[in-house]
N, C-alpha and C positions, 0 to 999 in steps of 0.2 A: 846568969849575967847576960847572956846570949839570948834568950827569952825574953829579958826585958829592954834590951837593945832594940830589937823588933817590931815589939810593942810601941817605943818611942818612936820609930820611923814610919808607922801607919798611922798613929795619930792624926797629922794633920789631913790626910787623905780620908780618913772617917768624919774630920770636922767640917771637909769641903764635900764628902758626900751628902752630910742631912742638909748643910746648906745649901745645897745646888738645890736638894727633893724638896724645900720647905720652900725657896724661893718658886720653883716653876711650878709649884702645886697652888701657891697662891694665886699665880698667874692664870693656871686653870680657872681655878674658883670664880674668881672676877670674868672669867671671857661664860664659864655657863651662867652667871647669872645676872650678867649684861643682857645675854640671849633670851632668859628667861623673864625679865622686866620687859623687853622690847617684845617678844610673843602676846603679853598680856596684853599692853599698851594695844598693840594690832590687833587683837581678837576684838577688845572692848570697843575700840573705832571701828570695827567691821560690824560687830553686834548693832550698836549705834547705826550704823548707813543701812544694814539691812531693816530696821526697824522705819527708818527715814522711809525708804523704796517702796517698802510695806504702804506707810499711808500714804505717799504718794499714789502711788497703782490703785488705792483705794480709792482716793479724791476725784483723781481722773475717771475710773468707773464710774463713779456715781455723777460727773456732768454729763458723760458721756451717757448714762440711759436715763438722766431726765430731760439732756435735750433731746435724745431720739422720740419719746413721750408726746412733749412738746411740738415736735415735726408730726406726728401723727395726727395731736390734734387740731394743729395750725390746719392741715390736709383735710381735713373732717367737714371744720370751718369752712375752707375756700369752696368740697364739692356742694356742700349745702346753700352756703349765702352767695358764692361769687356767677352762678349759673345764670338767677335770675335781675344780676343786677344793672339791665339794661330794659328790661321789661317793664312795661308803665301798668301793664295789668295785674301786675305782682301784687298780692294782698298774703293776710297771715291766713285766708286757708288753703293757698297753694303752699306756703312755707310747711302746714302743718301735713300736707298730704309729702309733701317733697322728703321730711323726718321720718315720716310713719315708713318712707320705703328705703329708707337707708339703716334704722335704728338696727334693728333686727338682723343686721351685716357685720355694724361696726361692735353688737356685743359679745356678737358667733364668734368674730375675729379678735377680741379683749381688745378691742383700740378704745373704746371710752366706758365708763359705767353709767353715766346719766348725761341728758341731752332737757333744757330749760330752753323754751322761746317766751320770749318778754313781752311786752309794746314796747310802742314810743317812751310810755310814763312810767317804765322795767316794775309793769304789774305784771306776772304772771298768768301766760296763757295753759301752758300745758307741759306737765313733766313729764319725762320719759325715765325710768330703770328705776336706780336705787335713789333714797332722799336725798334731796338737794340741804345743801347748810349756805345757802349764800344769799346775802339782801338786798338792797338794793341801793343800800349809802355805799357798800364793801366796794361796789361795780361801779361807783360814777369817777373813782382816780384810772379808770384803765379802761373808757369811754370819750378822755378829752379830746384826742385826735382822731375818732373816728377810723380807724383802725385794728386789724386782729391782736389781741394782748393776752399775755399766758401770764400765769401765777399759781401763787400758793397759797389754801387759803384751811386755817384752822381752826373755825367757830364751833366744831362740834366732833368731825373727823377731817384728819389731814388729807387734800386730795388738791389735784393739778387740776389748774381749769383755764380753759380759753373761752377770749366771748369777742362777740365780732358785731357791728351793728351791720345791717342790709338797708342799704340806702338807693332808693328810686329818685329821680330827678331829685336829688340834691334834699332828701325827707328821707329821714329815718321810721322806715314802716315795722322795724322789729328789732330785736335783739335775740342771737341765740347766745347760749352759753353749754361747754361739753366741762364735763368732770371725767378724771381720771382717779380714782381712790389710790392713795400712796401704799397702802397698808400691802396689797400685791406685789409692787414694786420692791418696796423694802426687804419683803421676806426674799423677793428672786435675787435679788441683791448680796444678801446676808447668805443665803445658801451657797451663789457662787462662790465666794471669799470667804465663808467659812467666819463668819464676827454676825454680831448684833448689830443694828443699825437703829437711830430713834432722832425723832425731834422734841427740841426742849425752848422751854419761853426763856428762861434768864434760869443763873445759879439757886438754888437756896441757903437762905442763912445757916439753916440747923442742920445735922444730921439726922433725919431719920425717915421713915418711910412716906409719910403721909407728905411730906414736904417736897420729898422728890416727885411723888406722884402726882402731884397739882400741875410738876411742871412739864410731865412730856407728853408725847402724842405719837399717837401709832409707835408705839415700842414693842417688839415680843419680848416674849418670855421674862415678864416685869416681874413675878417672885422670885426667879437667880438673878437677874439684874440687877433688880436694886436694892439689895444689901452689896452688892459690889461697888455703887455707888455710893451708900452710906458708910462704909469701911473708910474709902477713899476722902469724904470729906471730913470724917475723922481724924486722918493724917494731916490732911492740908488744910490749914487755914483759910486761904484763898484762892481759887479755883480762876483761870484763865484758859481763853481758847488756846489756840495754835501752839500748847504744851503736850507732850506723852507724862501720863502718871502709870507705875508700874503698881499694881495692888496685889496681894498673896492673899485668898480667898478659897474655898472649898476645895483643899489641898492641889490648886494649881496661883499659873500666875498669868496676870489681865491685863493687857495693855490698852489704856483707857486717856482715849482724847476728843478735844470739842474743835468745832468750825465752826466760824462764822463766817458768812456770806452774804452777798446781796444779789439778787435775782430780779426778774419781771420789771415791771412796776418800780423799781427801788425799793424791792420786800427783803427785808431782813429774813435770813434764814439760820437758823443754829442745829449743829447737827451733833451726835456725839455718836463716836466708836467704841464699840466692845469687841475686843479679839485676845483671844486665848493665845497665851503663847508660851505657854507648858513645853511642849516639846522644844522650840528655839531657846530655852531658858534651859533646859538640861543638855542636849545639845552644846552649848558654850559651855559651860561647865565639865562635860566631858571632855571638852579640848583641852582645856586648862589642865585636867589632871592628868589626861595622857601625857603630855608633852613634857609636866613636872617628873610623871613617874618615868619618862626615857631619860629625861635629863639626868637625874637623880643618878641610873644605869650608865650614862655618858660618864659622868665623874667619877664614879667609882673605876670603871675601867681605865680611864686615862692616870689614876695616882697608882694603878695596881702597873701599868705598864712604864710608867717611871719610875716606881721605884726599882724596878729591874734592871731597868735601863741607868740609872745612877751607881746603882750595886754592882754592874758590869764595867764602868766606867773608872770606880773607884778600887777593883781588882785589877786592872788593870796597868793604873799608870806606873803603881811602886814596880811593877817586873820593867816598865820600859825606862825609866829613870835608871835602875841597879845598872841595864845593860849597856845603855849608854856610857855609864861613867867607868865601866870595869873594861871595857872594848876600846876606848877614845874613837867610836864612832860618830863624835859629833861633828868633828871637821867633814871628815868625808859626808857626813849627810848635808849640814852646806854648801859642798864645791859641787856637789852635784845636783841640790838646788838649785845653784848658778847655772851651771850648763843647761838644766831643763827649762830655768828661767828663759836663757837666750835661745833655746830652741823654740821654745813656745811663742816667743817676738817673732821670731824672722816666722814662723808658718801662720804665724796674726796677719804678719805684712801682706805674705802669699795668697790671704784667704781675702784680704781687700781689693787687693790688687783684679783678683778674679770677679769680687762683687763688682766694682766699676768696669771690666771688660763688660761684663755682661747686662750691666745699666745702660754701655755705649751702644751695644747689640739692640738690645731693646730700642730704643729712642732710633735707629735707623731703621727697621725694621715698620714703626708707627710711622716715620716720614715716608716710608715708602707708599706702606698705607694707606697715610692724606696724600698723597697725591693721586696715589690711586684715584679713590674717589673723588676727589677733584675733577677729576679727568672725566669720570664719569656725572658728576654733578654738571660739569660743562655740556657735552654731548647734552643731555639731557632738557639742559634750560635752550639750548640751539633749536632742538626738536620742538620743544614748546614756541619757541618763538617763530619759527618757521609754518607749525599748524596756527599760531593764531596770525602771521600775514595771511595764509593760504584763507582763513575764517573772514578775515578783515576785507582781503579784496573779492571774496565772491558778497559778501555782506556789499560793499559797495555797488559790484555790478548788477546785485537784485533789482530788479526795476519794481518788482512787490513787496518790499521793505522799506519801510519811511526811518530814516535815521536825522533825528535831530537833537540839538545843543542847545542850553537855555542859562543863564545864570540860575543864582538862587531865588533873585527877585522874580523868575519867570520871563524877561527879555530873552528871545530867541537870537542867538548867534550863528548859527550853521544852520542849514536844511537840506535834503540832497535831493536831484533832478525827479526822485518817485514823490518825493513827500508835496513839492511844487505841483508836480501834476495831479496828485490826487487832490489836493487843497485846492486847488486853481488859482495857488501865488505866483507872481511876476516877480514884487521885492516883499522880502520880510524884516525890512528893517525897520526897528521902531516896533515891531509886535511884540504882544507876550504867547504865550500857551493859553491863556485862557478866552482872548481875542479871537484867536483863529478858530478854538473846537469849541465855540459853544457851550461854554462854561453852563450853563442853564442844562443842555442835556447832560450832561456830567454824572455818573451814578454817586450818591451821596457816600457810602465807602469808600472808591476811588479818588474823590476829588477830598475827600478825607485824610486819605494817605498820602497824595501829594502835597497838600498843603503840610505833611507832619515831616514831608522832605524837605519842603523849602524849610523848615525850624530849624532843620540836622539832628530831629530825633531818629530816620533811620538811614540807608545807604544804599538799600534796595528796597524798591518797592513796586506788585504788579496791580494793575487798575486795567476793567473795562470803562470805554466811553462809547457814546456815538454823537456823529458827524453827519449834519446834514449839507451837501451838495446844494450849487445853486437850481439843479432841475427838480429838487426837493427829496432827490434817492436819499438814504437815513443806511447810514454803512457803521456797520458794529467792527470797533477798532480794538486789540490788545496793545495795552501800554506796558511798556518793561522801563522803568525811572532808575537809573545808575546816580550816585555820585561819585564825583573824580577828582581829586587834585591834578590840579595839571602842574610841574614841574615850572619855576619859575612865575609862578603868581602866589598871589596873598589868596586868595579867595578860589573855593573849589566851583565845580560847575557841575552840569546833571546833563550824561546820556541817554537818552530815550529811543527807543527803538517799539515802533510801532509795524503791524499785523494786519490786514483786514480779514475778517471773521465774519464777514456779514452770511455768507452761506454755509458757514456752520452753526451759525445762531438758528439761518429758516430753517433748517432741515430739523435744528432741536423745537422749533415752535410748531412746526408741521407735525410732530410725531405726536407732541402732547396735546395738542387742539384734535387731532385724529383719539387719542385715548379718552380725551374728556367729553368731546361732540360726536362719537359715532356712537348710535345704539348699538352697535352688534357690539364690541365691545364690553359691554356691560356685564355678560356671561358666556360661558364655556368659550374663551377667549385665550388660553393659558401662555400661547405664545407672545401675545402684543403685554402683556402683566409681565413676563421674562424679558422681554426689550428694556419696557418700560423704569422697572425696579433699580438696576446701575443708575441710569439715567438721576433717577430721582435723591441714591445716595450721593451721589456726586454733586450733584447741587445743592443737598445739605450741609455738606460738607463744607463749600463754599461760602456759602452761608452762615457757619457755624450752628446751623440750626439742628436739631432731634428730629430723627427721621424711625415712625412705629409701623412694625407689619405686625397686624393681627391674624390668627390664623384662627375661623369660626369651623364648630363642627353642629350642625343641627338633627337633633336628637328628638325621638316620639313620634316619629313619620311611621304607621302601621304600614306593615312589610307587603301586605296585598296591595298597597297603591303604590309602590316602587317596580312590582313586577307584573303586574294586570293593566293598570288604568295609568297607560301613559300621559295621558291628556291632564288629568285631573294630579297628576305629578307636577306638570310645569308649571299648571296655574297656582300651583302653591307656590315652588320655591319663584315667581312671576312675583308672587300677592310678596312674600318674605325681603327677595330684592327691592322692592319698593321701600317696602317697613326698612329695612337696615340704611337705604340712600337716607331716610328722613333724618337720619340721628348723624349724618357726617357732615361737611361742610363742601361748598361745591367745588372745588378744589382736592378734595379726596376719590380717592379710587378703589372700584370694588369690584370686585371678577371671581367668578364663579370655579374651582377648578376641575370639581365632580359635582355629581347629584346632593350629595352634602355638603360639600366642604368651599366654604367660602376664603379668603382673602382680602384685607384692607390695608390700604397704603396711604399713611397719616402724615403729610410734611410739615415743614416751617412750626417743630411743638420747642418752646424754650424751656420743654422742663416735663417729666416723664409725667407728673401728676395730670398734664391737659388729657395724655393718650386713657390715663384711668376714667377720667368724668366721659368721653367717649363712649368705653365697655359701659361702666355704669348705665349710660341711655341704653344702649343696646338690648342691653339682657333686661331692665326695665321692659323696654317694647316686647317683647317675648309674655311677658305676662297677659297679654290681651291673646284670642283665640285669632285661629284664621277663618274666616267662613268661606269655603267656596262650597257654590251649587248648594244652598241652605244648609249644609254641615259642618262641624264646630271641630277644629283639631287645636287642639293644645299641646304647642311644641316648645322646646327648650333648646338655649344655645349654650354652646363650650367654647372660649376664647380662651386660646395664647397667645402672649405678646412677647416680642423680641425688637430690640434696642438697637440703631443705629448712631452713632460710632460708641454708642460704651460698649456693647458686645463685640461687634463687630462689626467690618465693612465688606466683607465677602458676602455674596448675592448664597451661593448653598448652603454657606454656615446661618443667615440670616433665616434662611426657611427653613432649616432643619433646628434653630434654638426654639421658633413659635410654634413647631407642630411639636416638640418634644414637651414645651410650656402647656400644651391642649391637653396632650394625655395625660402629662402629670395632674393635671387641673381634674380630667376624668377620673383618673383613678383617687384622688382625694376627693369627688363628688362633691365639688366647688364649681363655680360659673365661671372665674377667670382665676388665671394665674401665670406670672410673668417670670422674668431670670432675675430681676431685681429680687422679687420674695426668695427667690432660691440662694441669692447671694445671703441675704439677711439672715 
């Protein structure tokens, strides 16, 4: 009877034990595999964006080295047609001797595969490399503006090609045209990224081999290829570009998509991707199963650790229920409830009480703070305002400082007692800025930029001018143009603050009229070429123009006339300096700094390809012998080139990037070679 008593009083304590286990297991259930939907969902939109990224970084490769292509060949173009194109004596057999000495450069170097000069009537004069596939209807859409034009062209094999007409007084005496074969490209392409690359004319209707083969060009490896292609259009019906198709094929998987483009001319271009992606495809698939098999391991343990934990719980309550009711503990466990209750308030109260002292602490503490600094922000802006009176009135008592005010419109308002006596104004009312300085000498930059002040496109801006005096002296002025709101007007106004520079201008014109007009100069000069060099960066600079130092080593000088026959030493590198002034511009500098080693200094170039067509003459000239005293020397040069400001603007780093560019040049046993090829 006492047994089944028992029995009866654990009942409900077993019935709220599987119900607590069955309720918070369920609860488990639902939170792992909430977890496990939303892993998936992630992985598949990551699989997805990585696959995105994929062709994108692909797309992008491939503009990026068919316009570098393209820049090569445009380059090819300009050193061949744009040299001669001021020349009246220019005919197609100087064109044809000008190719013969460059062809055999650009094929050593893989810049083009064939090189085509035209006529007038684009009948073929003379090819150069491998067969040409181009006619002469293909070439008359990308001849209408007379102008260099690149394209794609695929009559027979796919290949890149520029064509440039050479135009003499306003008559076109030729046409070249350069090819590039794609078939190279593609493979260095495909080997980078690891896919096949190809071009295609349009879809085919059917699936099978001979159908897809009509349609592409320069494709490798077309027996694995295209049955991946014919698989593929087995599945799909209809075939569009700018889609990913995923195909299962010789026990991997193919991620296979088309582009369409337009390029050159408005040429249609279509391109299609082959990339294997085998490994990213198991890959995702083993994340999946890991994350199912921890999961799997997560539940199990979490219903193995409750039901312990229910089974503890529901042991439990019948002992503290019995004890309660046989002791009349329940009261006393309330009243002292209460009391902890009330203790627990009044040390809540205490522990606030404390939060807001110490929030009040804080907030005086940060006032003290601001005003600290305050104090010192004060001091500070007092100092500033005291250095710029102190700036303000020696600026005024300058008697060699012209400080003048003008509105926007150029109406001069203030002038001060130096600007008067340099000008030789009495009153300047009613003048403008442009009145008084001889707007006509004005440098076209300068009076550029002032006018882009008076607009209020900028707030500063610096400008040389020059000022001619009534006794006819010509005084080189620096302008510094401020705009100002003045405090209480609508309309801002411009400070100016002018310089005379005139003897630092002569002293800069005397030094380079001394480099350009003294023969001594010319060689073993190394010191006035060291003066000289800042000088010339700096005014590129200014200019925003490309400033090249080439650094020449002349090479094949037999070693008994360097150390026996002085005489017959000079007359060479004499006869050589001659030869190298012929191929520069008279404006260029050239100095000798040993028995071999030459140096040229190229200014005002807007673009590093002028400084190559330069080398190119140079080492051309080397092909002819020297003759002194009826004897025949056949010498050779080595150039390096070094770039100002893309390398650099330090004068040692600049001669030490061209002499580093010479021996690399020597040791590759090449003619030239620059820091741009090394960056490339």
């Amino acid at each position: 009877m006492q047994a089944d008593f028992e029995k009866q009083k654990l009942r409900p304590f077993l019935s709220i034990r599987w119900k607590l286990f069955f309720a918070i297991s369920c609860l488990i259930g639902l939170i792992h595999l909430a977890f496990s939907v939303g892993f998936l969902k992630y992985q598949q939109a990551s699989y997805r964006e990585n696959i995105q990224h994929i062709k994108g970084e692909q797309s992008d490769s491939l503009d990026a080295l068919f316009n570098t292509a393209s820049v090569d060949l445009e380059k090819v173009i300009m050193a061949l047609a744009q040299p001669h194109s001021h020349e009246s004596e220019l005919n197609a057999g100087s064109l044809l001797r000008e190719i013969d000495s460059h062809f055999v450069k650009m094929s050593f170097n893989n810049i083009a595969d064939s090189v085509d000069l035209l006529g007038p009537d684009q009948q073929l004069i003379r090819h150069w490399g491998t067969e040409s596939n181009l006619d002469s209807e293909f070439l008359k859409g990308y001849l209408l503006d007379g102008k260099p034009a690149s394209g794609f062209n695929c009559q027979i094999t796919c290949s890149l090609f520029t064509v440039s007409p050479v135009i003499v007084e306003q008559q076109t005496i030729a046409i070249i045209v350069v090819q590039k074969n794609l078939q190279s490209l593609l493979q260095r392409f495909g080997q980078e990224h690891e896919l096949v690359i190809g071009m295609f004319d349009q879809f085919p209707n059917v699936a099978n081999f001979d159908a897809w083969e009509q349609q592409l060009y320069n494709f490798t490896q077309t027996n694995l290829n295209i049955p991946i292609l014919v698989r593929l259009s087995e599945n799909e019906n209809l075939l569009t570009v700018d889609k990913e198709y995923q195909v299962s094929a010789f026990d991997n998987e193919y991620l296979i998509s088309f582009n369409d483009s337009v390029v050159g001319n408005q040429q249609r271009v279509r391109w299609v991707f082959i990339n294997d992606i085998s490994l990213h495809s198991i890959l995702h698939i083993s994340s999946i199963k890991s994350i199912g098999f921890f999961g799997l391991i997560s539940l199990a343990i979490s219903l193995i650790l409750l039901y312990f934990i229910t089974n503890l719980i529901s042991h439990q309550l019948p002992s503290i229920l019995a004890m309660s009711q046989a002791t009349g503990l329940e009261d006393e466990l309330v009243g002292n409830l209460r009391k902890t209750g009330d203790r627990k308030i009044l040390d809540d109260e205490l522990q606030q009480y404390d939060r807001h002292l110490a929030k009040i602490s804080h907030k005086m503490d940060l006032l003290r703070k601001t005003e600290s600094d305050n104090a010192l922000k004060l001091q500070s802006m007092v100092h500033e305002l005291n250095q710029t009176k102190n700036f303000m009135d020696r600026l005024l008592n300058d008697e060699q400082t012209v400080i003048l005010v003008q509105k926007l419109g150029g109406e001069i308002i203030a002038l001060n007692q130096a600007g008067c006596s340099l000008f030789e104004i009495e009153d300047f009312n009613g003048l403008t800025y442009s009145e008084i300085f001889c707007s006509d000498l004005l440098e076209e930059d300068g009076l550029a930029a002032l006018n882009y002040l008076y607009l209020g496109g900028e707030t500063l801006v610096k400008a040389e001018a020059q000022w001619k005096n009534s006794r006819g002296d010509i005084h080189f002025l620096l302008w510094v143009h401020a705009l100002l709101s003045v405090p209480g007007t609508i309309d801002p106004v411009i400070l100016s603050i002018c310089v005379d520079i005139t003897e630092q201008r002569k002293a800069e014109e005397r030094l380079e009229w001394l480099v350009f007009n003294d023969p001594s100069l010319i060689n073993y000069n190394k010191q006035v070429f060291l003066e000289y060099l800042p000088f010339a960066i700096s005014r590129s600079l200014e200019k925003h123009k490309i400033l090249a130092l080439l650094y020449c080593e002349i090479t094949g000088i037999p070693s008994d006339i360097n150390t026996q026959n002085t005489d017959l030493n000079d007359k060479i590198f004499k006869s050589l300096s001659v030869r190298m002034s012929g191929c520069l511009r008279q404006y260029d500098m050239l100095s000798q700094l040993s028995d071999d080693h030459f140096v040229i200094i190229l200014e005002g170039l807007s673009d590093i390809s002028d400084a190559e067509i330069v080398t190119d003459k140079i080492i051309f000239s080397y092909n002819h012998s020297v003759e002194i005293e009826s004897e025949e020397y056949f010498l050779d040069v080595i150039i390096g080139a070094s770039y100002a400001p893309d390398h650099t603007e330090n004068v040692p780093e600049l001669l030490r990037n061209a002499e580093m560019a010479m021996f690399q040049a020597k040791r590759k046993n090449i003619s030239f070679y620059s820091a741009v090829i090394a960056e490339q």
